[in-house]
C-alpha positions as CSV (number, residue, x, y, z in Angstrom):
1,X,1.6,0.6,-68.7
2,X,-1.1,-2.4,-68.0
3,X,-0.8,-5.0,-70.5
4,X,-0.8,-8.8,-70.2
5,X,3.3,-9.7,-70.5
6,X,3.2,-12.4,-72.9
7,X,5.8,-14.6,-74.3
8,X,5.7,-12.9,-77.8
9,X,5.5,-9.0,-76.3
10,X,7.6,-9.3,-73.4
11,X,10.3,-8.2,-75.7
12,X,8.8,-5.0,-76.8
13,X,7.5,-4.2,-73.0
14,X,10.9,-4.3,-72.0
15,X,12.4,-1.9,-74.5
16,X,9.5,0.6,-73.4
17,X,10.5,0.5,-70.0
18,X,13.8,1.3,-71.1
19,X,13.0,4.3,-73.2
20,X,11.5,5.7,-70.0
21,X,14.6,5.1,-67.8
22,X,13.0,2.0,-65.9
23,X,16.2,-0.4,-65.2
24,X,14.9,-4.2,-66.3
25,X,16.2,-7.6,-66.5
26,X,14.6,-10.4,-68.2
27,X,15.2,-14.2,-67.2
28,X,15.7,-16.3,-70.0
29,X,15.1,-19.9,-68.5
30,X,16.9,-22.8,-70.1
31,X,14.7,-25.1,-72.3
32,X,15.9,-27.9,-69.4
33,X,14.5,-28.8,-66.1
34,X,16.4,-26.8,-63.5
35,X,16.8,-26.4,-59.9
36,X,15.4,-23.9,-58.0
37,X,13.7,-22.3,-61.2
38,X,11.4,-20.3,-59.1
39,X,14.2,-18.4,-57.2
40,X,15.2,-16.9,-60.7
41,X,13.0,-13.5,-60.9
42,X,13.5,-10.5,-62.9
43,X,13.5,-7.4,-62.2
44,X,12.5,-4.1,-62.6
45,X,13.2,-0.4,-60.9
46,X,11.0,2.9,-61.6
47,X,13.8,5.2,-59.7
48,X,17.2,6.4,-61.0
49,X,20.1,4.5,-59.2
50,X,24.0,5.3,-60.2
51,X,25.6,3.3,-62.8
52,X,29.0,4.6,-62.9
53,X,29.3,1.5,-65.8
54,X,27.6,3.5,-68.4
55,X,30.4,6.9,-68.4
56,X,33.7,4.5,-67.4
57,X,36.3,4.8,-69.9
58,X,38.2,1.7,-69.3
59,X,34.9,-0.3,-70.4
60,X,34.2,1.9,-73.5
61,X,37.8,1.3,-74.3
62,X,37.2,-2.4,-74.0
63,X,34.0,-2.6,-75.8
64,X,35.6,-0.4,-78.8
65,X,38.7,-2.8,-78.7
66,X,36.4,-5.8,-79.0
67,X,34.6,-4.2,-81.7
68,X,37.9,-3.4,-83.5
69,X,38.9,-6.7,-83.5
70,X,35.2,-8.4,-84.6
71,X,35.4,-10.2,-81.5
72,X,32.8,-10.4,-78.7
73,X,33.0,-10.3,-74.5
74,X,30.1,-12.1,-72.9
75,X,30.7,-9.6,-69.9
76,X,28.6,-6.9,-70.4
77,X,28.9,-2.8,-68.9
78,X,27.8,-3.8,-65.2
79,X,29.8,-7.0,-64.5
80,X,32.6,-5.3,-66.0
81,X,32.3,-2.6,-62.9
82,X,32.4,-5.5,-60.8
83,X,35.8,-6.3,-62.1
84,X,37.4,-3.0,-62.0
85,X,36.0,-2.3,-58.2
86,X,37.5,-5.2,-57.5
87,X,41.3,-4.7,-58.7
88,X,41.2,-1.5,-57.4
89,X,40.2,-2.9,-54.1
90,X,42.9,-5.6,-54.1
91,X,45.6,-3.4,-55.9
92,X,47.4,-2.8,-53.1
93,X,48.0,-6.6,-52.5
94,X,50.6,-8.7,-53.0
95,X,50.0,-11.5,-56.0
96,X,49.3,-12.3,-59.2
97,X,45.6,-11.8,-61.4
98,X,43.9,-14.5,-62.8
99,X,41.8,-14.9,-65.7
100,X,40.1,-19.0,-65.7
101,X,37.9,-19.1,-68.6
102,X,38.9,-16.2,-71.1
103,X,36.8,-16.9,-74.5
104,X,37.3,-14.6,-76.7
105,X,39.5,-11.8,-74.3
106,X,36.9,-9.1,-73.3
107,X,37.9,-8.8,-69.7
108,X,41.2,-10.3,-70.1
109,X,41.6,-6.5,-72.2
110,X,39.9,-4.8,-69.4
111,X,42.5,-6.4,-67.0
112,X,45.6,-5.3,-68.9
113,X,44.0,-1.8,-69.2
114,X,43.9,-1.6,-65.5
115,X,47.3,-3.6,-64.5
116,X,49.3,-0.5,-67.4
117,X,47.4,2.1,-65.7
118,X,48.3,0.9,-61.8
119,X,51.8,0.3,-62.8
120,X,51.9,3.9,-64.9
121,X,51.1,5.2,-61.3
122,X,53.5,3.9,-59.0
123,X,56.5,3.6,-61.4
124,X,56.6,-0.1,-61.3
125,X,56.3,-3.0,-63.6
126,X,52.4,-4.4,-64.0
127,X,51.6,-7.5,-62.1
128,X,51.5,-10.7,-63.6
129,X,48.2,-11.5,-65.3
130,X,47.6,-15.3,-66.0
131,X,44.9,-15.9,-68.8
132,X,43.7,-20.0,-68.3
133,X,41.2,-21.6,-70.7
134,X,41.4,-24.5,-73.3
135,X,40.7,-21.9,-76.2
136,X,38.4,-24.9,-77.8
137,X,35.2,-24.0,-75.3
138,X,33.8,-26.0,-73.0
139,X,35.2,-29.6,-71.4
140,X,32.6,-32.1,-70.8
141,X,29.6,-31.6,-67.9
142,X,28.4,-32.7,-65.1
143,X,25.2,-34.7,-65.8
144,X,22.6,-33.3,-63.2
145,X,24.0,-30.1,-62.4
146,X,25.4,-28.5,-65.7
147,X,23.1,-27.3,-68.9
148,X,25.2,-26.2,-70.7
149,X,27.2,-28.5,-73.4
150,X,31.0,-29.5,-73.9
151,X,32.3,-27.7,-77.2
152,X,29.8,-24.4,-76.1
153,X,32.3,-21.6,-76.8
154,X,34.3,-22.7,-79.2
155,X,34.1,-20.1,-81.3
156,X,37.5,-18.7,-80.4
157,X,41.4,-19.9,-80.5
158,X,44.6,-19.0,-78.7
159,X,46.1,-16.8,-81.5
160,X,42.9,-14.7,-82.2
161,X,43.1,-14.2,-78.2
162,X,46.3,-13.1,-77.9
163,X,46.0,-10.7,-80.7
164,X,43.1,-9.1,-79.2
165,X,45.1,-8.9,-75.6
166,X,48.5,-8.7,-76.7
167,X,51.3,-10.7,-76.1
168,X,53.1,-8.3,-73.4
169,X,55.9,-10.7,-71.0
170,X,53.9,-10.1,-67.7
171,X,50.9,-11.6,-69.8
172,X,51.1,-15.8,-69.3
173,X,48.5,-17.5,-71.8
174,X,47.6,-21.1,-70.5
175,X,45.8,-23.5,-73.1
176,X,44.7,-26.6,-71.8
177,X,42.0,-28.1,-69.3
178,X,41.6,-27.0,-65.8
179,X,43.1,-28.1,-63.5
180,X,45.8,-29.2,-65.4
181,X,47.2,-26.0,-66.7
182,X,47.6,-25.1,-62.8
183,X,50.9,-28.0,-62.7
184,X,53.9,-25.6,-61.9
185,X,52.0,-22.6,-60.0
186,X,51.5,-24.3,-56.6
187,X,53.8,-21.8,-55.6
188,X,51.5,-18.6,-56.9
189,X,50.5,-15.9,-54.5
190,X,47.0,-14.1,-56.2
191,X,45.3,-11.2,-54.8
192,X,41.9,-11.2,-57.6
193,X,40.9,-14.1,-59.6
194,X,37.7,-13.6,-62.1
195,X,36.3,-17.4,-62.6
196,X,34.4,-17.5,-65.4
197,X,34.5,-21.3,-66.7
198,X,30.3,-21.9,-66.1
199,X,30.3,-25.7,-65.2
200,X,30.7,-27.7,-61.7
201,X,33.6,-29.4,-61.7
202,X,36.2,-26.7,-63.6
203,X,34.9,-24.3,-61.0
204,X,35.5,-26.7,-57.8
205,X,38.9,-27.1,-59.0
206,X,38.9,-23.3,-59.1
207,X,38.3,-23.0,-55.6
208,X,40.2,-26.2,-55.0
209,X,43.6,-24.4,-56.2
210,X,43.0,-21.2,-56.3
211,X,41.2,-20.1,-52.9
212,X,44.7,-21.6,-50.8
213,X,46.5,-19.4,-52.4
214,X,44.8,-16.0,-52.3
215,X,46.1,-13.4,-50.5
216,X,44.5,-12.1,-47.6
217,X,42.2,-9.8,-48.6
218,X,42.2,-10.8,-52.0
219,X,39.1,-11.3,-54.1
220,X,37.5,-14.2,-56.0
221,X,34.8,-13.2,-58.3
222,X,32.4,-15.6,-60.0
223,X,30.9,-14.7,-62.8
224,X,28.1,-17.3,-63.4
225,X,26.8,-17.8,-59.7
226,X,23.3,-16.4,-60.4
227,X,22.9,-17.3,-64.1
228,X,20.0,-19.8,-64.9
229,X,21.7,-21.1,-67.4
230,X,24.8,-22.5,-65.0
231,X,23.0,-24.0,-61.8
232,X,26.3,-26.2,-61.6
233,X,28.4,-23.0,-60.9
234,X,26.3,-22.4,-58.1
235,X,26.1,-25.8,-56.6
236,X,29.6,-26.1,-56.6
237,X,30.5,-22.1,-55.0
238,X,27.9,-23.2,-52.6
239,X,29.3,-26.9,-51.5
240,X,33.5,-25.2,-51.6
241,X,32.5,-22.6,-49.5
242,X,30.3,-24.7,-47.0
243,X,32.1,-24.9,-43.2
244,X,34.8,-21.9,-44.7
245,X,34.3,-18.9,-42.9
246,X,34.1,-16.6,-46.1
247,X,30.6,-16.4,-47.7
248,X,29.5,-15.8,-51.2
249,X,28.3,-12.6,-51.9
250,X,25.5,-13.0,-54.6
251,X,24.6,-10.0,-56.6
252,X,22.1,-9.1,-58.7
253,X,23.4,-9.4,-61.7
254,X,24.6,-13.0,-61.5
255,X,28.0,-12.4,-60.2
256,X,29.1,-14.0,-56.7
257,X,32.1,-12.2,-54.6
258,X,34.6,-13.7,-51.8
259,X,37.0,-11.9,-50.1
260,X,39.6,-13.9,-48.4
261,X,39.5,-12.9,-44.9
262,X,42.7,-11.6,-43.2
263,X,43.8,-13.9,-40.6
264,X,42.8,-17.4,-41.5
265,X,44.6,-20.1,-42.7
């Protein structure tokens, strides 16, 4: 293939390198100024690499469920693996899972899915999965760092949520602003916590309250760290993290990992 990639056939080159098994991302920049604009690069593979995403049935079972109940999950097939690798690596922990920013339930589905199954397995009761977000989309942003707008996400509610999850007891649904719907949890013990909320401040007070309380060896995973759209998640994982001895992990996708190290306070 040697064509000029323009703005109006990039779209078309990209499906052809898909039909022949090419594996290809395309950045979609914001229409504002950004930082670091030029560290945002697609990408593209010519070689076969495993994607155990594309045959995992707890993700086809989310993405039918979603379907079934016309609602949408902005975490697609890959960053859904992310998710699953890392309950299975913190399953063993003590502590609860949390869910900050939910939308419209996609991997608050995928979580329950895997919480039945673990409990079906040991004989015990599933862990208790806490679901945060203000079901009214997004607060206001930080001027400078965020591009997105308050009200983006909207487009969902509380009761169409917990009809897509279900309303099981070990399920806690939290409506409100972070970090006021953490009042009451101080004393929470959490072993994997998926922060998905997109904008500076709500994911500082993430860390803020969260990362105390997680368990050694337990996980924090970001989904927005690498997005071009959220720079503000990034400054903000960046600046919590600075001095701790735990380091994001970026991958390539966007998502960002930490794993609470054993032994520190």
């Amino acid at each position: 293939m040697n064509r000029l990639i323009t703005a109006e056939n990039v779209a078309q080159i990209m499906r052809e390198l898909g039909e022949l098994g090419i594996l290809t991302t395309q950045v979609t920049w914001p229409d504002k100024p950004m930082p670091d604009k030029e560290m945002y690069l697609p990408y593209a593979r010519g070689w076969a690499t495993f994607a155990p995403w594309s045959r995992e049935p707890h993700i086809r079972a989310m993405i039918q469920r979603m379907h079934d109940q016309g609602v949408k999950s902005l975490v697609d097939a890959d960053r859904a693996w992310t998710l699953i690798c890392a309950f299975r690596q913190t399953r063993g922990l003590p502590g609860e899972v949390w869910e900050t920013g939910v939308y419209q339930g996609g991997s608050a589905t995928l979580f329950k899915r895997l919480m039945q199954e673990a409990a079906a397995s040991n004989g015990a009761s599933p862990a208790r999965l806490r679901l945060f977000d203000s079901f009214e989309g997004l607060p206001q942003t930080t001027c400078g760092l965020d591009l997105h707008h308050g009200g983006d996400f909207a487009d969902t509610s509380l009761e169409k949520v917990r009809d897509t999850v279900g309303g099981e007891e070990w399920i806690d649904f939290h409506a409100g602003w972070i970090p006021a719907t953490f009042a009451g949890l101080e004393a929470a013990s959490i072993r994997l916590a998926h922060v998905d909320v997109d904008l500076y401040q709500p994911i500082l007070d993430c860390c803020d309250f969260i990362y105390p309380r997680l368990a050694p060896g337990g996980m924090m995973i970001f989904d927005d760290y690498g997005l071009p759209s959220c720079p503000g998640a990034r400054a903000a994982i960046d600046f919590f993290f600075r001095g701790r001895p735990e380091a994001p992990f970026p991958l390539i996708n966007g998502q960002c990992v930490v794993t609470r190290l054993p032994g520190r306070p």
